[in-house]
C-alpha positions in Angstrom: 79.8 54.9 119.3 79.7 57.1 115.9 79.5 54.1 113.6 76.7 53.0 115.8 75.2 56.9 114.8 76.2 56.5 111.3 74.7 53.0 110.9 71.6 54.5 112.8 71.5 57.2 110.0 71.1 54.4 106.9 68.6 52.5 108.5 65.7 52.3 106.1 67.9 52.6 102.7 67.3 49.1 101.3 64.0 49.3 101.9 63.8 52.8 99.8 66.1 50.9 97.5 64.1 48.3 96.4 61.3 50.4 96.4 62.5 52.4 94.0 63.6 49.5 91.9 60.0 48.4 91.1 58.9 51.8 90.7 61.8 52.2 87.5 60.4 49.4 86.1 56.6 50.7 86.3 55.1 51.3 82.8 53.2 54.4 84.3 56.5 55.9 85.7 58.3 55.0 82.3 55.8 57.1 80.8 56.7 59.7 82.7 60.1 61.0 82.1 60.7 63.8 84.3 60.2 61.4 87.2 61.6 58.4 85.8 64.8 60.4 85.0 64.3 61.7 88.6 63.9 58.2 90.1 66.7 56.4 87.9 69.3 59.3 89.4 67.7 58.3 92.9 68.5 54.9 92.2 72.4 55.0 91.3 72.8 57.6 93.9 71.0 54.6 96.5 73.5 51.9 95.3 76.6 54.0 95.6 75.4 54.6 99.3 74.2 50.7 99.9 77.7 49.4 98.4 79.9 51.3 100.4 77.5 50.7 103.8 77.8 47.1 102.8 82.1 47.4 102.6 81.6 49.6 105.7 79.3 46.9 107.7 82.5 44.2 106.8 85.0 46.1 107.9 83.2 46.3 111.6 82.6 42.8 111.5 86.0 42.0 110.9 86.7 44.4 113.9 84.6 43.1 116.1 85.9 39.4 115.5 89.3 40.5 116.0 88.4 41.8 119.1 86.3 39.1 120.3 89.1 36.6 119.3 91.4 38.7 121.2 89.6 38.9 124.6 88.8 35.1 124.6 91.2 32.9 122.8 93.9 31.3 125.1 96.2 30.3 121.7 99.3 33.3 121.4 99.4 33.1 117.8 96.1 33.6 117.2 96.0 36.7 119.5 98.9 37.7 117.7 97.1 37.6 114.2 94.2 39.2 115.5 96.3 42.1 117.0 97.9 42.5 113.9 93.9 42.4 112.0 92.7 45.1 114.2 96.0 47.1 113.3 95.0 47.1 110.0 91.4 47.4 110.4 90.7 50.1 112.7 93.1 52.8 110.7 90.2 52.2 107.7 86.8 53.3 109.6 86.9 56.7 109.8 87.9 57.2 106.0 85.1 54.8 105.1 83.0 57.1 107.5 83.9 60.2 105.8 82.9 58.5 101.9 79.7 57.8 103.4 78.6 60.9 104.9 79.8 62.4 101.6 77.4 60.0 99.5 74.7 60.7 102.1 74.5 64.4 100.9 72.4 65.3 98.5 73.8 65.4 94.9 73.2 68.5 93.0 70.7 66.7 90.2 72.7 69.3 87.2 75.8 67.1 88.2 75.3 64.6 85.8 74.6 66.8 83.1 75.9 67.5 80.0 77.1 71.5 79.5 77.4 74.6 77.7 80.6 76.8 77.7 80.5 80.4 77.3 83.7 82.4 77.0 83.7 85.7 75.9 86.5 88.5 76.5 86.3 91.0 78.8 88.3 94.2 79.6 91.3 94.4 77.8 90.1 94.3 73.7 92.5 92.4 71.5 94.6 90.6 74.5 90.9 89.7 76.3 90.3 88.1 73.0 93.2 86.5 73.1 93.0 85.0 76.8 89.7 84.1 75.6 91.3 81.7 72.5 93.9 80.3 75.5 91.4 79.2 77.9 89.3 77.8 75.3 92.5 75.6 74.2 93.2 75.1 77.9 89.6 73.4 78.5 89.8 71.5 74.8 92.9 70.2 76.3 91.2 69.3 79.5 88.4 67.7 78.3 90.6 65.5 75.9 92.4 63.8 79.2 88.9 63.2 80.3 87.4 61.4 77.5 84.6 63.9 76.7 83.2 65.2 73.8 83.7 69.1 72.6 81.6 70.3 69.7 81.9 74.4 69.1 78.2 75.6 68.3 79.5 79.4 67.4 82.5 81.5 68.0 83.4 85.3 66.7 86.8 85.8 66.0 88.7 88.5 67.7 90.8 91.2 65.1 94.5 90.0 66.5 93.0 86.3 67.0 91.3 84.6 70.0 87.7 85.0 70.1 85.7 87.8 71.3 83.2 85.3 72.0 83.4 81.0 71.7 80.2 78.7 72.9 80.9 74.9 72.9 79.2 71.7 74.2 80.6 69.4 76.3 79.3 65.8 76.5 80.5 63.1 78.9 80.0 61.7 82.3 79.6 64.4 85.2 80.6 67.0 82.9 78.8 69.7 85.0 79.5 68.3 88.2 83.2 69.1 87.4 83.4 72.0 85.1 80.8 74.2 87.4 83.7 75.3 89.5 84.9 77.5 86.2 82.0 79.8 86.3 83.6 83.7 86.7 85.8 86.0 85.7 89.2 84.9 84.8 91.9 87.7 84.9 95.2 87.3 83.1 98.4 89.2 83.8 100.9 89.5 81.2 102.8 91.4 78.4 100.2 91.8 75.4 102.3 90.6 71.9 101.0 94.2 70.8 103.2 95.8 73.7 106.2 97.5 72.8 107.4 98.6 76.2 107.1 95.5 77.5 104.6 96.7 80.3 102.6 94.1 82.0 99.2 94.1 81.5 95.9 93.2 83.4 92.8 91.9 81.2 89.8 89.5 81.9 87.1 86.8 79.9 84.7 85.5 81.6 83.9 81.8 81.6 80.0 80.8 81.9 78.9 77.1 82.4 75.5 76.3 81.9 73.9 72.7 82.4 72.4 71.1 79.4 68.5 71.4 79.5 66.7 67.9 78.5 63.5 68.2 76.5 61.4 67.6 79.8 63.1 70.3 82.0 62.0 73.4 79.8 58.2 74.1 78.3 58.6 75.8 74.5 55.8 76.4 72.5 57.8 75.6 69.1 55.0 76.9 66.9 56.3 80.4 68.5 59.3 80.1 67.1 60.6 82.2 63.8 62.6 80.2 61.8 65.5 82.2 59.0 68.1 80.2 57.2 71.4 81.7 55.5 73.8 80.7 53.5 76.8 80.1 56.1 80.5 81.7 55.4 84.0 80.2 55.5 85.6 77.1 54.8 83.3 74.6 53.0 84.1 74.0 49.8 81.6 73.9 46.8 78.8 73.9 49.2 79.4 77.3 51.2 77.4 80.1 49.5 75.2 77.4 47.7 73.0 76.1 49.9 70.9 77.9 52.8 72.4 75.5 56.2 72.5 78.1 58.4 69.8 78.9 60.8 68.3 81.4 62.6 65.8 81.3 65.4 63.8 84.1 67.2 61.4 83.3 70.3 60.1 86.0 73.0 60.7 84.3 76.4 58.5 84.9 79.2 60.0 85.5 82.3 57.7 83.6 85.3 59.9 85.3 88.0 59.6 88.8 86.5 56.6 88.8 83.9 59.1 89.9 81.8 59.2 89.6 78.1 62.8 89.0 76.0 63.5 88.0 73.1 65.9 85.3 72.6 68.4 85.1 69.0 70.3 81.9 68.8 72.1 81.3 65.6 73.5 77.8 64.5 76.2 76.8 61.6 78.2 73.8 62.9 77.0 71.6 59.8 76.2 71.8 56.6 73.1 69.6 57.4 69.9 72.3 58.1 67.8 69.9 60.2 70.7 69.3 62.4 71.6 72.7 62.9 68.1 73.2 63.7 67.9 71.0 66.2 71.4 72.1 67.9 69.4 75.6 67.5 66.8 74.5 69.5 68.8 72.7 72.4 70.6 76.1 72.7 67.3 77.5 73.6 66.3 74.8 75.9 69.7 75.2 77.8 69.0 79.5 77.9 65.9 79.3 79.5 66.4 76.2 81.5 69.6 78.6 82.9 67.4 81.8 83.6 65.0 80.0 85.0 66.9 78.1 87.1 69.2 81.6 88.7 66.6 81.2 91.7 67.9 77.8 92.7 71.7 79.2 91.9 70.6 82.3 94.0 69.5 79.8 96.8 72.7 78.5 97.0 74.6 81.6 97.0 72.9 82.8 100.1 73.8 80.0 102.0 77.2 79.2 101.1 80.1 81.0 102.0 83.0 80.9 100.0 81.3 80.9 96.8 83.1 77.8 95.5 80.4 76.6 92.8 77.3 79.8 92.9 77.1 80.1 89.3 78.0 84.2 90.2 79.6 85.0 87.1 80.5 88.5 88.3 83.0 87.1 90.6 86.9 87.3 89.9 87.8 83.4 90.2 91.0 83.3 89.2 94.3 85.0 88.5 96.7 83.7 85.8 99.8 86.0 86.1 102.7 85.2 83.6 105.6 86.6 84.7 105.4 84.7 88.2 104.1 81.5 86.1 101.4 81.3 88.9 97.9 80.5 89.0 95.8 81.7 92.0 92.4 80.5 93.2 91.1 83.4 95.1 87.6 81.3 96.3 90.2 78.8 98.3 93.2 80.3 98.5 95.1 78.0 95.9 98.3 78.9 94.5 100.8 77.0 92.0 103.4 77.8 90.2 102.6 75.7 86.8 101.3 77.8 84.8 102.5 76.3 81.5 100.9 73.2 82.2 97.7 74.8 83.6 97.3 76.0 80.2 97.6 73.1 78.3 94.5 71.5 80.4 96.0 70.4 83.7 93.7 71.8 85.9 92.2 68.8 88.1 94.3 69.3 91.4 92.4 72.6 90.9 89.0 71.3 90.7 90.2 68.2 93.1 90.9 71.4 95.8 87.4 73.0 95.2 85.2 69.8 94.9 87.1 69.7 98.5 85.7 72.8 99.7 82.6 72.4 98.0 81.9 68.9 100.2 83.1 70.3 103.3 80.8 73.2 103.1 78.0 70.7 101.9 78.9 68.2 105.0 78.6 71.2 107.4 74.7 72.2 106.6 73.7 68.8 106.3 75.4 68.5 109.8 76.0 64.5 109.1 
């Protein structure tokens, strides 16, 4: 029977459980944190799995009584009741089968990380730049109905508005997990405000999501690193052009894939407060090389998958956001909707609902569970 297979499949879990229970609270493992992080995500992934195998083990108990009831008890009413159990019973296994073999695959560990949003505009010059200011406001929105966190670490202003370029963090829970899906090139299609013919136009930004790095997931040799600080521009007050709380950092990146050598720029002015522009600075830099580092691993998973739901390829044309139709189209899964209005002012989870969908389908299918 397949929950007999399924059941077969989990054997062993608690055991692994509890194992890793006593190793969290292990002074020599605390010690450690790459491996306690490592051990800690093991653990809630563990309980997620042992709390739906323990609803799952219920609900074929309850099946099995019914059944039992039904085959020996001589009392009509009874039968009855237990008829009407196994009615409402049996319809539930095979979605709690599904949930299971979907928390039996193994989570991508970036999931839970915080992230990094790159946009920068592409073909098309002022109306790029513009597209580029209307998907950052799209994924402010979007993050607002979530609960998370946006902070903008730097941005450069396009000449008709928008940005030519915008970088923001995103903090919250499973931030990467969700907004991976909106690495790529987004393509707009529309009449620029510039147009006087009223021609449609076709222009593009790209959209880059990076996962946080922790301290522990990248090595830097901070002595390395050259330190400038300016005097930041714009709004501020008194304070702007007085006191030197922008900063500038400068460190030559070895590439262990390559051999390599590149030097890395990251500049930082989101407060007035140097130390904590610094260390912004430096998290930047974590989150770079942690991201070229890790383009093996998003290679890896580009070879075998084959609808290129969540690569990372941020070459690929995504997405298609055409005006006069008021449609969005999805080109990795064929999605198409006509709400474009909306779309733009951040309601875009039945679009990441549809490709989360794809994603675990694809995932279930080379685990073979």
């Amino acid at each position: 029977m397949a929950e007999n297979s399924l059941l077969k499949k989990l054997e062993g879990l608690e055991f692994k459980f509890q194992e890793i229970s006593t190793l969290i609270t292990d002074p020599s493992v605390i010690s450690d944190q790459k491996r306690y992080v490592k051990l800690n995500r093991e653990y809630r992934e563990l309980e997620k799995v042992l709390k739906a195998l323990e609803g799952y083990k219920k609900l074929l108990a309850g099946i099995d009584e019914a059944k039992e009831v039904m085959a020996s008890s001589d009392d009509a009413d009874l039968k009855e009741m237990a008829r009407e159990e196994l009615a409402e019973l049996e319809p539930k296994v095979a979605p709690m089968e599904e949930e299971i073999k979907l928390l039996l695959i193994p989570a991508d560990p970036e999931d839970a990380k915080n992230c990094v949003v790159e946009i920068r505009g592409g073909t098309g010059g002022d109306e790029a730049a513009l597209f580029a200011g209307d998907l950052y406001r799209m994924y402010v929105k979007y993050c607002e109905s979530k609960g998370w966190k946006t902070v903008v670490s730097s941005f450069t202003e396009g000449a008709a508005g928008g940005y030519k370029e915008i970088i923001f963090n995103v903090t919250g829970e499973n931030v990467y997990g969700t907004l991976k899906y909106e690495s790529g090139v987004h393509r707009v299609q529309r009449v620029p405000a510039t147009e006087t013919q009223g021609r449609v136009h076709t222009s593009a930004s790209t959209v880059a999501v990076l996962p946080e790095a922790d301290e522990f997931d990248v090595v830097i040799n901070e002595g390395e690193i050259k330190w400038d600080t300016f005097r930041s521009s714009g709004a501020g007050g008194q304070n702007v052009n007085k006191v030197e709380s922008g900063v500038r950092l400068r460190y030559v990146w070895k590439n262990p894939i390559t051999g390599e050598s590149e030097e890395i720029l990251i500049e930082c002015t989101e407060t007035r407060d140097q130390p904590k522009n610094k260390e912004r600075a430096l998290a930047r830099l974590r989150t770079f090389i942690y991201d070229k580092e890790h383009q093996k691993y998003i290679d890896d998973i580009a070879s075998r998958r084959k609808t290129m739901v969540s690569t990372g390829d941020r070459s690929a044309k995504i997405r298609t956001y055409n005006y006069p139709q008021g449609r969005i189209t999805d080109h990795r899964i064929n999605y198409t909707i006509y709400n474009l209005a909306a779309f733009m002012d951040g309601d875009i989870q039945d679009c990441i609902d549809h490709l989360i969908v794809a994603e675990n389908a694809e995932r279930m299918k080379e685990s073979e569970i």
